[in-house]
N, C-alpha and C positions, 0 to 999 in steps of 0.2 A: 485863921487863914482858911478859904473856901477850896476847896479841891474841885476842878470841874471834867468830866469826862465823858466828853462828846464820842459819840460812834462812827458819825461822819464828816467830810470837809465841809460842808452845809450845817450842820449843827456848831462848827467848830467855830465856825465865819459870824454864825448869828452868836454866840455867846461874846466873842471880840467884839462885836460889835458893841452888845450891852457892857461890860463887863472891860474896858478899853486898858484896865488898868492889872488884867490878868495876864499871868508872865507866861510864857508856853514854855512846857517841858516835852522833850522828846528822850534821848540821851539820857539826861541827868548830868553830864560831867561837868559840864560850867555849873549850871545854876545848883547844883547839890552843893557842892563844895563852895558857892555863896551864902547857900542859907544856912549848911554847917557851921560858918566860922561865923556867922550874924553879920555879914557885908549888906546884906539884902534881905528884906522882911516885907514883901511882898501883899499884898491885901486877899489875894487867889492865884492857883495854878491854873493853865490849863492843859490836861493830859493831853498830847495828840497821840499816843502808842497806838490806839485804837482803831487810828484813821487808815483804812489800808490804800490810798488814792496816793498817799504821800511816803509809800514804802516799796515803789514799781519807780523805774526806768525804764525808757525806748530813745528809741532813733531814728531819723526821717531819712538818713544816708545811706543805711545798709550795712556793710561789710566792709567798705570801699570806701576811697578819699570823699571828704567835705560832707554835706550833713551838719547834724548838730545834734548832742546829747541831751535829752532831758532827763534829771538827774531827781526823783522826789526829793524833800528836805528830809523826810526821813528816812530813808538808804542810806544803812552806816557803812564807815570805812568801809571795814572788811572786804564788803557788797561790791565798792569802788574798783578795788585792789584783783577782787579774783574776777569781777565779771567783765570791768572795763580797763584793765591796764594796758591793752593793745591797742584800744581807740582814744583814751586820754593817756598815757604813760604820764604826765606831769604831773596830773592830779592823783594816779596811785601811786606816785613816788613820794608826794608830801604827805598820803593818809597814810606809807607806810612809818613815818617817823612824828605818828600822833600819839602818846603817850607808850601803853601797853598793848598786849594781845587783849584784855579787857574792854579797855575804854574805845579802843578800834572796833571792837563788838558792839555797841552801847552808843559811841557818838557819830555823829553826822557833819557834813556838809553845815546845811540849814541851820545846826547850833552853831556851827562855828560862824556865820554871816549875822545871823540873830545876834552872837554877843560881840562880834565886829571889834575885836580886841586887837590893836594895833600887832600883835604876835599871833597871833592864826596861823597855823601851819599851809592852809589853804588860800588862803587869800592874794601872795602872790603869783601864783599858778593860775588863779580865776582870771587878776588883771593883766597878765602875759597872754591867756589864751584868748582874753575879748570873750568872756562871758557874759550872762546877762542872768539878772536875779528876777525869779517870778512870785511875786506880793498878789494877794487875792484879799477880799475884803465883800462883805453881802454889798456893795457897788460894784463892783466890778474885778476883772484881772489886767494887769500891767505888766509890764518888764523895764526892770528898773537896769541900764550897763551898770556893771561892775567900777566903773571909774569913777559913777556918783553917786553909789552906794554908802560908798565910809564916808563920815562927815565930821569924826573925831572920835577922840578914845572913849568907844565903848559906845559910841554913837551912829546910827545907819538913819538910811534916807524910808523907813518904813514910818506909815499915820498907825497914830495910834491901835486904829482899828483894823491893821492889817497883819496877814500872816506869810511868811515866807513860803510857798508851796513847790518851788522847785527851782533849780539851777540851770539852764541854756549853756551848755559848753560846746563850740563848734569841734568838730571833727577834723585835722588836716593828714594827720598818718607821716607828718613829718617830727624829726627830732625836738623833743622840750627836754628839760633837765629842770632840777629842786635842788637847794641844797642848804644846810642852816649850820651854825655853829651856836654848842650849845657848851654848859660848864660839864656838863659829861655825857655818854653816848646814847643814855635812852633816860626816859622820863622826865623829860625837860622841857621847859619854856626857850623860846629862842635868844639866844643873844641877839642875833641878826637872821634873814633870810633873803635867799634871789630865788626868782624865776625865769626862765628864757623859754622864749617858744618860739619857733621858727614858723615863718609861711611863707613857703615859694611860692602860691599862685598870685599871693600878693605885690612877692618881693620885699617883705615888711619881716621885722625883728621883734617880738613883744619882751618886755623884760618891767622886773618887777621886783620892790623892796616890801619886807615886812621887818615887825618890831626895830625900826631906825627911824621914824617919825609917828605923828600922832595917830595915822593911819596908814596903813598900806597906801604904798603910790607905785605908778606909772615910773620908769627911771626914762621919760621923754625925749630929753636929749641923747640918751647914750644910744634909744631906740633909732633916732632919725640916722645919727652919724653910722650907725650898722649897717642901715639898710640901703641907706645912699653907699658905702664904700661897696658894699656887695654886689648894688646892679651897675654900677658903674665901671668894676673889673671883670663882669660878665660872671659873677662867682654863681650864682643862682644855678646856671646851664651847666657851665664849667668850674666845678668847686677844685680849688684847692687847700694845701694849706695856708693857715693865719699868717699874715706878715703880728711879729711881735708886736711895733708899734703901735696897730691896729688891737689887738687884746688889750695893751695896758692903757691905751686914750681910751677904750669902750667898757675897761674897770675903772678908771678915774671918773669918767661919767656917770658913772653907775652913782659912785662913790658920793658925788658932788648933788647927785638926786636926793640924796638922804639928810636928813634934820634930826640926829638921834638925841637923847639925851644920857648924862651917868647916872646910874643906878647902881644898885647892889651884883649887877650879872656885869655890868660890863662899865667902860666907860663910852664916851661919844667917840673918841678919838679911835680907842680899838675897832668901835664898830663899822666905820668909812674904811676902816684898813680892812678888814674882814669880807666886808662887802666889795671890795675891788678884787681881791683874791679868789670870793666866790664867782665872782661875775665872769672873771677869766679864766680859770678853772672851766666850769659848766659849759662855757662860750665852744669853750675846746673839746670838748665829753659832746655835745650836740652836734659840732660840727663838723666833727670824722663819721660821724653816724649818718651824717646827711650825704657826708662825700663818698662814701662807703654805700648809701644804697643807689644816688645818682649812679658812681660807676655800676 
């Protein structure tokens, strides 16, 4: 196996290019514990530790609503959690229930879209908040949405010869919530996951399933019926409380979004029940926060 260790994102772009078939490590936490257990025997690595272009975040909005984050691929958790939990809270809520104090040290973002593992703790927080994934390659840079990014388990919408270089997370300064159920409280794979993010300047609801189908998805229907019940009772201006009905059709939606299967963590049947519970749960946890800072 070749070990490769570029210095820069330019050195890093031209060895993918030759070399298309070299795995990127940053982290380690996925791809160690593949070539530990001999899942994955790779023909080369390619180091990106080195590359400092991909371990800086900024922001085009300031301080203040709307904007957008750009997030390196390589800025771990940690990074996430203490530097940006006031302008994304969704995304430092799921990097805080990413493994250990360790692996939060060590992993990233960009591993986590890189291995595009239908359970990513991040991933339904990306597709709630309308993220966008930034792929570069010696042609050029793109931005791929987050909604055609997963293509299947363990599968993403990147060419061979590109590398993930940073995450686009819009800024809105309104309520999101995370929430997963696992077989116990820390160092776990998800059984299920939701995400919700709210946007008043849209009027829109973003919400989002992981590990319940072959990829993370969009929960679309349960999105529409949210965001039409909300402008439609003026709740946007004037929030108040949930009528119940309205929580358990937009956990039932949620629910009916998801394609899970059983497995050893769970079965399919638990999982739709879980994820309907999470989805109203969270729904409820964002949206006293949202009526709470309207008032």
């Amino acid at each position: 196996m070749d070990f490769l260790r570029p210095d820069t994102l330019a050195e890093a772009l031209a060895l993918k290019a030759q070399r298309p078939d070299a795995v990127p490590i940053a982290g380690g936490t996925d791809v160690m514990v593949e070539l530990n257990f001999d899942h994955r025997r790779p023909t080369a690595l390619l180091d990106l530790t080195r590359i400092a272009e991909l371990r800086s975040w900024d922001s085009d909005g300031g301080n203040g609503d709307g904007g957008t984050v750009r997030i390196g691929s390589g800025v771990p958790y940690t990074r996430i959690i203490d530097e940006l939990g006031d302008r994304l809270p969704g995304l430092a809520m799921a990097s805080r229930t990413v493994g250990s104090p360790q692996i939060r040290n060590r992993g990233t973002v960009g591993g986590n879209l890189g291995a595009a593992s239908p359970a990513g703790d991040t991933h339904p927080v990306l597709l709630a908040g309308d993220a966008t994934v930034e792929a570069a390659s010696t042609k050029g840079t793109r931005l791929i949405p987050a909604t055609a990014f997963y293509l299947g388990v363990k599968r993403n919408a990147l060419a061979p010869d590109e590398l993930i270089t940073a995450v686009h997370v819009p800024v809105t300064r309104a309520p999101q919530q995370f929430a997963k159920v696992g077989t116990r409280n820390a160092m776990v794979i998800a059984v299920c996951s939701f995400a919700v993010a709210l946007h008043p300047a849209r009027q829109r609801v973003g919400a989002a399933v992981g590990s319940a189908a072959p990829t993370p998805r969009r929960a679309s229907t349960a999105e529409e019926f949210l965001s039409a019940e909300l402008t439609a009772t003026n709740q946007w201006d004037s929030p108040k409380p949930l009528l119940d009905s309205v929580k358990r059709r937009f956990g039932d939606l949620v629910a009916e979004a998801a394609s899970p299967i059983d497995d050893v963590r769970g079965s399919a049947a638990y999982r739709k029940h879980a994820l309907s519970v999470l989805a109203r749960r969270t729904l409820d946890w964002a949206w006293r926060d949202y009526s709470e800072k309207v008032a």
